[in-house]
C-alpha positions as CSV (number, residue, x, y, z in Angstrom):
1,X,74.3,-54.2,-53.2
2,X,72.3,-50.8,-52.5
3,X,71.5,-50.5,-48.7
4,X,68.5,-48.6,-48.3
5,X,68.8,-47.9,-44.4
6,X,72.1,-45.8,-46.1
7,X,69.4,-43.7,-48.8
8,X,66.8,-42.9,-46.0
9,X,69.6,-41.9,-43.5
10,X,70.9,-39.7,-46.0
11,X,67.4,-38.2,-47.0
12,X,66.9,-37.7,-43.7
13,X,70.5,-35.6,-43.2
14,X,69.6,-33.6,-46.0
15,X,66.4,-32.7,-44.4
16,X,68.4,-31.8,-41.3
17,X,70.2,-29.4,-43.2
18,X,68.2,-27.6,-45.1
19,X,66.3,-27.2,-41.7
20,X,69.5,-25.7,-40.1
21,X,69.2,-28.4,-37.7
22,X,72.6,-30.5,-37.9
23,X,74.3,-32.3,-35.2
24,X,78.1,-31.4,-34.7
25,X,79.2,-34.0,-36.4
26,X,76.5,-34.7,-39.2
27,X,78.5,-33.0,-41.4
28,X,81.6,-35.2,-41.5
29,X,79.5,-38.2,-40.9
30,X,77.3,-37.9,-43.9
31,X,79.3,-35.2,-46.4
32,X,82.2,-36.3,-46.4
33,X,82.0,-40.2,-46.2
34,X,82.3,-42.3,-49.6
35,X,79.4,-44.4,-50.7
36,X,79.4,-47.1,-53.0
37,X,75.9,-46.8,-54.3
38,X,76.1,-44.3,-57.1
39,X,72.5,-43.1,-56.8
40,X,73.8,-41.9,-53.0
41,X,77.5,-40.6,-54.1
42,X,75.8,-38.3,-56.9
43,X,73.8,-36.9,-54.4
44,X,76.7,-36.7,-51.8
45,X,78.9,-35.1,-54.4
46,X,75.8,-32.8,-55.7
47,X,75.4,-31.3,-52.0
48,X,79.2,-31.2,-51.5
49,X,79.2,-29.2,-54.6
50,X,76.5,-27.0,-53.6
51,X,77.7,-25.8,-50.3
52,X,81.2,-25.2,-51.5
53,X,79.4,-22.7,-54.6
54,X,77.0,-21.2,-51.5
55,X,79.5,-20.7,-49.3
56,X,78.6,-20.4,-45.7
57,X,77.0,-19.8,-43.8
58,X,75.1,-23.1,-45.8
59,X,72.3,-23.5,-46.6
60,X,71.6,-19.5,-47.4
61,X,68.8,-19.3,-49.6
62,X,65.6,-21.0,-49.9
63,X,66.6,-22.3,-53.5
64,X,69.1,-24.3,-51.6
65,X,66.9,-25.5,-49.0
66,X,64.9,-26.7,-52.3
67,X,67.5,-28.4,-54.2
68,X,67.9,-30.3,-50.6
69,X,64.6,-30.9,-49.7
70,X,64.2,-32.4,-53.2
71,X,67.2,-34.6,-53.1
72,X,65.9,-36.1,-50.0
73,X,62.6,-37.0,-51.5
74,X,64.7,-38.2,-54.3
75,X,66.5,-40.3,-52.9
76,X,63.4,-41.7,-51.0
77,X,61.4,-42.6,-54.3
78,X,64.2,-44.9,-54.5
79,X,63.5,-47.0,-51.8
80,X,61.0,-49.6,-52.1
């Protein structure tokens, strides 16, 4: 079963990011945690990915932010 609260949490850590404005521990929290809906792993693993090619400090560049930014309101669509 997909749990939405889990997608819009997400989306909204992603926003956080590219913003620059993460708590401590968002990172861990949200990064580096498993999810069983695929929809939300892909985009875990696509942002896990990401950083580790940017490097830090991450986000760096404004095509980041984007692909972030856009993940988020991807992952939104998805929720009804």
């Amino acid at each position: 079963m997909v749990d939405m609260t889990q997608r819009h949490t997400f989306a909204a850590f992603l926003d956080r990011l590219a913003a620059g404005t993460l708590a401590d521990d968002d990172w861990a929290e949200y990064a580096v945690n498993h999810y069983p809906d695929e929809t939300l792993e892909e985009c875990r693993r696509n942002c896990v990915q990401l950083a580790i090619e940017a490097g830090e400090p991450f986000p760096r560049t404004d095509t980041d932010r984007a692909w972030l930014h856009a993940w988020a309101n991807d992952l939104r669509a998805t929720i009804p």
